[in-house]
C-alpha positions as CSV (number, residue, x, y, z in Angstrom):
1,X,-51.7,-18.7,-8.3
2,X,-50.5,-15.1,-7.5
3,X,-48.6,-16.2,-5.1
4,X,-46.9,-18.8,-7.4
5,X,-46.5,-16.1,-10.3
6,X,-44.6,-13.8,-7.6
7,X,-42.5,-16.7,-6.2
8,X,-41.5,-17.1,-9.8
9,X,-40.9,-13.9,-10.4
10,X,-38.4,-13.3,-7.3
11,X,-36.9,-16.4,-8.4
12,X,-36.3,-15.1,-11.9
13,X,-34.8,-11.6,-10.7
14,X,-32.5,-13.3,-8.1
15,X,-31.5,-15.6,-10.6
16,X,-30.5,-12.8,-13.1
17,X,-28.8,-10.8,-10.2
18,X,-26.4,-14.0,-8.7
19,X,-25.6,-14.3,-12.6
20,X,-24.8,-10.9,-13.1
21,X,-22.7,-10.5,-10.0
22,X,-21.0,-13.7,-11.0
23,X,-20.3,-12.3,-14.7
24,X,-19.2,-9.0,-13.2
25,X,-16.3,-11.0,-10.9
26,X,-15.2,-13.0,-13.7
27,X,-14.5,-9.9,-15.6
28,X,-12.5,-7.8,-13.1
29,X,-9.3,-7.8,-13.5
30,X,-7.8,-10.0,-10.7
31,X,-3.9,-8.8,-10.4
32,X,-2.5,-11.7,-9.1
33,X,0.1,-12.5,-11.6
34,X,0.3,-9.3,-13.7
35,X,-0.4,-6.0,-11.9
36,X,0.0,-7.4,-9.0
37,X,-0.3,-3.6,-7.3
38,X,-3.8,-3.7,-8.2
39,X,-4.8,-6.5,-5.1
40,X,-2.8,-5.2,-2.5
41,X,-5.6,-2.9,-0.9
42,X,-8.2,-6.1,-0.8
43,X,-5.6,-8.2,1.0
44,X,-6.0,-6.3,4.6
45,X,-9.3,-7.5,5.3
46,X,-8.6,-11.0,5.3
47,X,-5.9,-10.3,8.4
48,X,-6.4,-10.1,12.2
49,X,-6.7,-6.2,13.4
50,X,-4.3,-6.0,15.8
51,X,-1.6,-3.4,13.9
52,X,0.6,-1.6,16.2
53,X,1.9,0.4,12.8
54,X,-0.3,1.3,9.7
55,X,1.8,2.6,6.7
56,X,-0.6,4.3,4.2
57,X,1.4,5.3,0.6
58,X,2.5,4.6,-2.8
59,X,4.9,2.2,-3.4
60,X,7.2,3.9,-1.4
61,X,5.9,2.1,1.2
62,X,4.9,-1.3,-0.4
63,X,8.5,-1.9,-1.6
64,X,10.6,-0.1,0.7
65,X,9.6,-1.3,4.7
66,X,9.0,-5.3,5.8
67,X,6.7,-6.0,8.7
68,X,8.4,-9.4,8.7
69,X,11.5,-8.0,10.0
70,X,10.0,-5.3,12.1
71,X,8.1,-8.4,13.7
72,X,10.9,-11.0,13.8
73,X,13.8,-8.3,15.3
74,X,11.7,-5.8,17.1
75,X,8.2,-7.7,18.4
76,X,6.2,-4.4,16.2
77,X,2.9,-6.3,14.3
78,X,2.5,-3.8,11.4
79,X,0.7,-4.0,8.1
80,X,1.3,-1.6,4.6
81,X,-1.7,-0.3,3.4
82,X,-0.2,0.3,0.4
83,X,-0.9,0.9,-3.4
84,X,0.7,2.3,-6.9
85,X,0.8,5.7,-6.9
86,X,-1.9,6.2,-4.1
87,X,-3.0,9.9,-4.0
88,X,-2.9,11.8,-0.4
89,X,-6.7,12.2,-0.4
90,X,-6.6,8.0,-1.4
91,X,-4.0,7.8,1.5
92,X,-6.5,9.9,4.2
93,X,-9.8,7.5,3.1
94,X,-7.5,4.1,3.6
95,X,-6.4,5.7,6.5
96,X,-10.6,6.2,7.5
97,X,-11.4,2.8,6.6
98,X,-8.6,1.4,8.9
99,X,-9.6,2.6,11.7
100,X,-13.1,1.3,11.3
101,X,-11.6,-1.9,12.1
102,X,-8.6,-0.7,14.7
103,X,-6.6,2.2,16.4
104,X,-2.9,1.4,15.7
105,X,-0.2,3.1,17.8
106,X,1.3,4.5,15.1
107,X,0.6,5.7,11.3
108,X,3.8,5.9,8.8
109,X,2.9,8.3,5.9
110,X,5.5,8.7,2.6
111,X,5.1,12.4,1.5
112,X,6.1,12.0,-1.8
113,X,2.6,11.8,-2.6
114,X,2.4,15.6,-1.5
115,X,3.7,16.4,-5.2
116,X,0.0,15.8,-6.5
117,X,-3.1,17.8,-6.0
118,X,-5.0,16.8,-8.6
119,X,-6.4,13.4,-9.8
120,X,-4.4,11.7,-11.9
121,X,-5.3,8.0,-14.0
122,X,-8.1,6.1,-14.3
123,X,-6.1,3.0,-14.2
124,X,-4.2,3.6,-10.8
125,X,-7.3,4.8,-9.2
126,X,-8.7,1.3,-9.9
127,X,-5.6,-0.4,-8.2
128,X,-6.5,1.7,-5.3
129,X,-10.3,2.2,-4.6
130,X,-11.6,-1.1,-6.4
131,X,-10.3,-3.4,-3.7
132,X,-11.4,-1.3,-1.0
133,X,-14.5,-2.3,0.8
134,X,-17.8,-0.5,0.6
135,X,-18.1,2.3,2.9
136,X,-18.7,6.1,3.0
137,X,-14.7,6.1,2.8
138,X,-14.7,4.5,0.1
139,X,-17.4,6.4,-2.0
140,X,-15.7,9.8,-0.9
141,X,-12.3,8.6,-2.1
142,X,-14.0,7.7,-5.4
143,X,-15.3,11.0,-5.7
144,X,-12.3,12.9,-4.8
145,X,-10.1,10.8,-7.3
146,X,-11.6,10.5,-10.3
147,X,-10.8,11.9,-13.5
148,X,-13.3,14.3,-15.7
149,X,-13.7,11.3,-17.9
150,X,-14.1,8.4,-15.3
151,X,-18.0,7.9,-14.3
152,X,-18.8,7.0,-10.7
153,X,-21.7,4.3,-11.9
154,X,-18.9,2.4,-13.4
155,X,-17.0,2.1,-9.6
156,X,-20.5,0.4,-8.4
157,X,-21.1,-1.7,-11.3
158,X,-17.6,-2.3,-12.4
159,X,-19.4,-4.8,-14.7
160,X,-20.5,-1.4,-17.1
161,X,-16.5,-0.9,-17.2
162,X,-14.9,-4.6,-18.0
163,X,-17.6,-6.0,-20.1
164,X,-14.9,-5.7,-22.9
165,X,-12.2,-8.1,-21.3
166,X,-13.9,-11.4,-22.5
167,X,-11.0,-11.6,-25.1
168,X,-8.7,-10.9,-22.2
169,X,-9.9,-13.3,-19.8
170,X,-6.8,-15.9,-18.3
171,X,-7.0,-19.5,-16.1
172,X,-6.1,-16.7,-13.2
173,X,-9.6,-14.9,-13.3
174,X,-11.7,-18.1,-12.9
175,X,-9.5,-19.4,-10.4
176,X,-9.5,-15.3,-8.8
177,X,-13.7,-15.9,-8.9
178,X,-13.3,-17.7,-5.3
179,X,-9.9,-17.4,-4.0
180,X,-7.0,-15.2,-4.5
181,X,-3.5,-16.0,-3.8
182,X,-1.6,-13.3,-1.5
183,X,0.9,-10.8,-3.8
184,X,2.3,-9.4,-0.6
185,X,3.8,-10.4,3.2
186,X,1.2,-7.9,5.1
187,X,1.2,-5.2,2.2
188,X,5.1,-6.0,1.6
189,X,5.9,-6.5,-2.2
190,X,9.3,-8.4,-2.3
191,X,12.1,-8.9,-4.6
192,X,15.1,-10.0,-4.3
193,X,17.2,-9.0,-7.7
194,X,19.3,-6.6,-8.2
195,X,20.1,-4.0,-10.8
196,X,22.1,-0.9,-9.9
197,X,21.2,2.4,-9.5
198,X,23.6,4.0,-12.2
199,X,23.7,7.5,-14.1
200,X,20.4,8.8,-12.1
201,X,18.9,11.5,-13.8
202,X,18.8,15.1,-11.7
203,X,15.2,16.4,-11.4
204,X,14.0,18.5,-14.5
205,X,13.3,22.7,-13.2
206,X,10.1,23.1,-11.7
207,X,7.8,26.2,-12.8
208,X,6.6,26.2,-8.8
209,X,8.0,23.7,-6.0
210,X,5.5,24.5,-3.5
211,X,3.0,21.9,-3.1
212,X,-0.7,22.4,-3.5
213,X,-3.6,23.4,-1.5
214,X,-5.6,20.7,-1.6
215,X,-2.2,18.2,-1.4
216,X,-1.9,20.3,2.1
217,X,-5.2,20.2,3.1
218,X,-5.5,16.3,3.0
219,X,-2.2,16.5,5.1
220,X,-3.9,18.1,7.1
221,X,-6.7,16.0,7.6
222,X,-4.1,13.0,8.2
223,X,-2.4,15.0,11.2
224,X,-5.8,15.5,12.3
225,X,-7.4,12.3,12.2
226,X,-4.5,10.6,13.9
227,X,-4.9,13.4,16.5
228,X,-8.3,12.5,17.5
229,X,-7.7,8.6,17.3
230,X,-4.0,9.3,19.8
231,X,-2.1,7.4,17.2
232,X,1.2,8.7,16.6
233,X,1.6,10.0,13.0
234,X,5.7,9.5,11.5
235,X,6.1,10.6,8.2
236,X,9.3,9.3,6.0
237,X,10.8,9.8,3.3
238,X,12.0,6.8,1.3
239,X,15.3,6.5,-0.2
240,X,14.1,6.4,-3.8
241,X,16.6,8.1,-5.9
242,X,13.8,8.6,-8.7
243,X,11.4,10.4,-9.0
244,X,13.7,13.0,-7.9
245,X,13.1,14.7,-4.4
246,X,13.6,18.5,-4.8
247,X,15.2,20.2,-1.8
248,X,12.5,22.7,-2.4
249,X,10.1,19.9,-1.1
250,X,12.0,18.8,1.5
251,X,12.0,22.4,3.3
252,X,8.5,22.3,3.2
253,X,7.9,18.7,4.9
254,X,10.5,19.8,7.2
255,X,8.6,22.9,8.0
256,X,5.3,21.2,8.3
257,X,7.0,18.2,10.4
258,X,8.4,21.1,12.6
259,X,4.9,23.1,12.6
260,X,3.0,20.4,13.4
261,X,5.2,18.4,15.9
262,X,5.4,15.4,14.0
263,X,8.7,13.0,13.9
264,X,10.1,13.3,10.0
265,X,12.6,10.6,8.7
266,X,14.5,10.9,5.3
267,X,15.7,8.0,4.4
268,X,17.6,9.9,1.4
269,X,19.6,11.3,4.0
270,X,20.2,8.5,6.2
271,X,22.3,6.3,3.8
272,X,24.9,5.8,5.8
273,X,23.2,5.0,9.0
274,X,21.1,2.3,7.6
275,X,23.6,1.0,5.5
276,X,22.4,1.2,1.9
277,X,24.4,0.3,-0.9
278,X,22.6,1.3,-4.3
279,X,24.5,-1.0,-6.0
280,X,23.3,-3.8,-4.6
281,X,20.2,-2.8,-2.4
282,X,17.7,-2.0,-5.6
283,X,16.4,-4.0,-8.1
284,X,15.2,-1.0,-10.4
285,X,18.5,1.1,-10.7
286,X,17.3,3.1,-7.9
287,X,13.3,3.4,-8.1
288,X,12.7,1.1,-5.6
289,X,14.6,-0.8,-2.8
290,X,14.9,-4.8,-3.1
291,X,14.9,-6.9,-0.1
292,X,18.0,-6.3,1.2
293,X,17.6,-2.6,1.1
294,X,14.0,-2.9,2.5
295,X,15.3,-4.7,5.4
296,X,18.1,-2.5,6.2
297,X,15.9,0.9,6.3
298,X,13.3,-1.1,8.1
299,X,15.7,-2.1,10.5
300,X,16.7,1.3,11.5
301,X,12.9,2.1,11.4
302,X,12.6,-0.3,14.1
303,X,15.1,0.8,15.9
304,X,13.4,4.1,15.8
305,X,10.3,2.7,17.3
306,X,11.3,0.8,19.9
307,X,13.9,3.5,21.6
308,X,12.5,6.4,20.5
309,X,8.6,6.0,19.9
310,X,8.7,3.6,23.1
311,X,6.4,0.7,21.0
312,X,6.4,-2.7,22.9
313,X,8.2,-5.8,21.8
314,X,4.9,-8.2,21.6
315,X,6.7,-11.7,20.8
316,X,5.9,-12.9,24.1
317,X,2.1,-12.7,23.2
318,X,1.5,-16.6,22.0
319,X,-1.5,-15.8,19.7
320,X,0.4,-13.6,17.8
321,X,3.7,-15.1,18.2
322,X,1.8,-18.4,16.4
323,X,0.0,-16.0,13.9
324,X,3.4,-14.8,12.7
325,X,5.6,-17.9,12.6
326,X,3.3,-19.0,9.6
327,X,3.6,-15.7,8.3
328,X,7.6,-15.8,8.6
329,X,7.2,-19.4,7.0
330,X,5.6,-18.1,4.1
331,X,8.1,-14.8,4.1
332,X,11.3,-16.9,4.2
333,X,9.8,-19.6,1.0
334,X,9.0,-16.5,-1.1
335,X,12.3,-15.5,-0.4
336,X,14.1,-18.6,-1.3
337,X,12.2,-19.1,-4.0
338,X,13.0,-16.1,-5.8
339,X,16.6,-16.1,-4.6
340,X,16.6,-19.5,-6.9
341,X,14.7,-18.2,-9.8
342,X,17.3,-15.4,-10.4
343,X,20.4,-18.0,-9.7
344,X,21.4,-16.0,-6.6
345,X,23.0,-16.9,-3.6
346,X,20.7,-16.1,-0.6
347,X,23.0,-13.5,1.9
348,X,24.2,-14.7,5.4
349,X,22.0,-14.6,8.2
């Protein structure tokens, strides 16, 4: 009879527990049609670790570089660990979690992130740390980013934090419960319009341009890790023309870059080589790159790779060759797709 009573009992508490993890899924937000930012960071798990190049960064990264074309012209399998406004110290966690699953060649790191040493919004923290998986990464990344009025309970039972969003919830976060539809081509956010940069604003006077300890510590921590691990750490600028990148901040990366041995590429000043045309290569007057800018810098950066760097051209390897003609096929059907949802005419190839 005890024995029935506990059985019962087990059954009971299980019960509640499947329901309240169920509950707690249904009410996350799921970013697949708005927000999208916010499921980028989950997306990696679900791919094949085999990464010659990580990038780790805001959306610097996400928008600006395309592992489709550094696959389909230069043979480089790379993957953007990418999310919206992704803080150094949330940069240097992704960056730990990574390589509990591989050891790329080579790490790409935007230092524009180097502006902040603080934390910064609740709501872009989420985007970030809530589709990471659960690790000691991932729990020190939490602490280090949240805000005073953000509680650390509410990252393990997010459940505590969405209970609200029952007037909120959308077809998508049933659907999301089991199966979510991929946002980006191997971290890669595409778009194809196009609206030019015009009348960019000049950045505002700074009290103090130098960047901040902790900023420069995590840096540090980057250069270090990748050290340990042999990987090969680039950092780049992107060629956002907003937010505005101070000269001031560029003599510092270049000092570091210089200091530390590191290869340093700003895109800002590497127009010309790559091609860009800001009236037609962005699709948020100068923000962010659209596809046909993120193509051109990418194809420069893997250029850069191959001749420089010395990274193999790996088309010739059949499991990934097959692994990547899918991915292409889904690349090119995005790509037509929106090319026909804003009326345009897709470029000569």
């Amino acid at each position: 009879m005890k024995k029935r009573k506990r059985l019962k009992i087990a059954g009971t508490v299980l019960a509640v527990a499947v329901s309240l993890i169920l509950l707690q899924e249904l009410l996350m937000p799921k970013y697949i049609y708005d927000i999208t930012e916010g499921a980028m960071i989950r997306e990696y798990y679900g791919e094949a670790k085999d990464h010659d190049v990580v990038f780790i960064g805001d959306c610097e990264v996400y928008e600006n570089f395309s592992p489709a074309v550094l696959w389909q012209e230069y043979g480089i399998n790379s993957y953007i660990r990418g999310s919206a406004q992704q803080l150094i110290w949330q940069s240097y966690y992704l960056l730990e979690d990574t390589l509990r699953y591989e050891t790329p060649k080579v790490v790409v790191f935007n230092v524009l992130a180097l502006q902040y040493d603080r934390p910064q919004s609740e709501a872009y923290n989420r985007m970030t740390l809530e589709g990471m998986r659960w690790s000691a990464s991932k729990v020190k990344s939490i602490l280090a980013s949240m805000t005073e009025e953000e509680s650390f309970l509410d990252y393990v039972f997010p459940l505590l934090r969405y209970h609200s969003r029952w007037s909120e919830l959308k077809a998508e976060d049933f659907r999301g419960m089991f199966r979510r539809e991929r946002v980006t081509h191997n971290g890669y956010y595409m778009r194809v319009d196009v609206r030019p940069a015009e009348n960019v604003p000049e950045g505002r006077i700074l009290a103090d341009y130098r960047f901040g300890d902790n900023a420069w510590a995590y840096l540090d921590r980057i250069a270090d890790l990748c050290q340990e691990k042999g990987i090969l750490l680039v950092l780049v600028k992107a060629p956002s023309l907003y937010p505005y990148w101070y000269p001031q901040w560029e003599e510092q990366v270049e000092a570091y870059a210089l200091e530390r041995g590191l290869p340093y590429l700003n895109f800002l000043e590497l127009t010309e080589e790559t091609g860009l045309d800001f009236s037609q290569d962005t699709y948020d007057a100068g923000l962010h790159l659209n596809l046909s800018g993120a193509e051109k810098i990418t194809r420069y950066l893997g250029a850069y790779l191959r001749e420089d760097i010395g990274l193999a051209d790996r088309r010739g390897e059949k499991a990934l060759a097959d692994l990547w003609r899918d991915k292409l096929a889904a690349y090119e059907q995005d790509r037509d797709a929106q090319y026909e949802k804003y009326g345009m005419t897709p470029p000569d190839r």
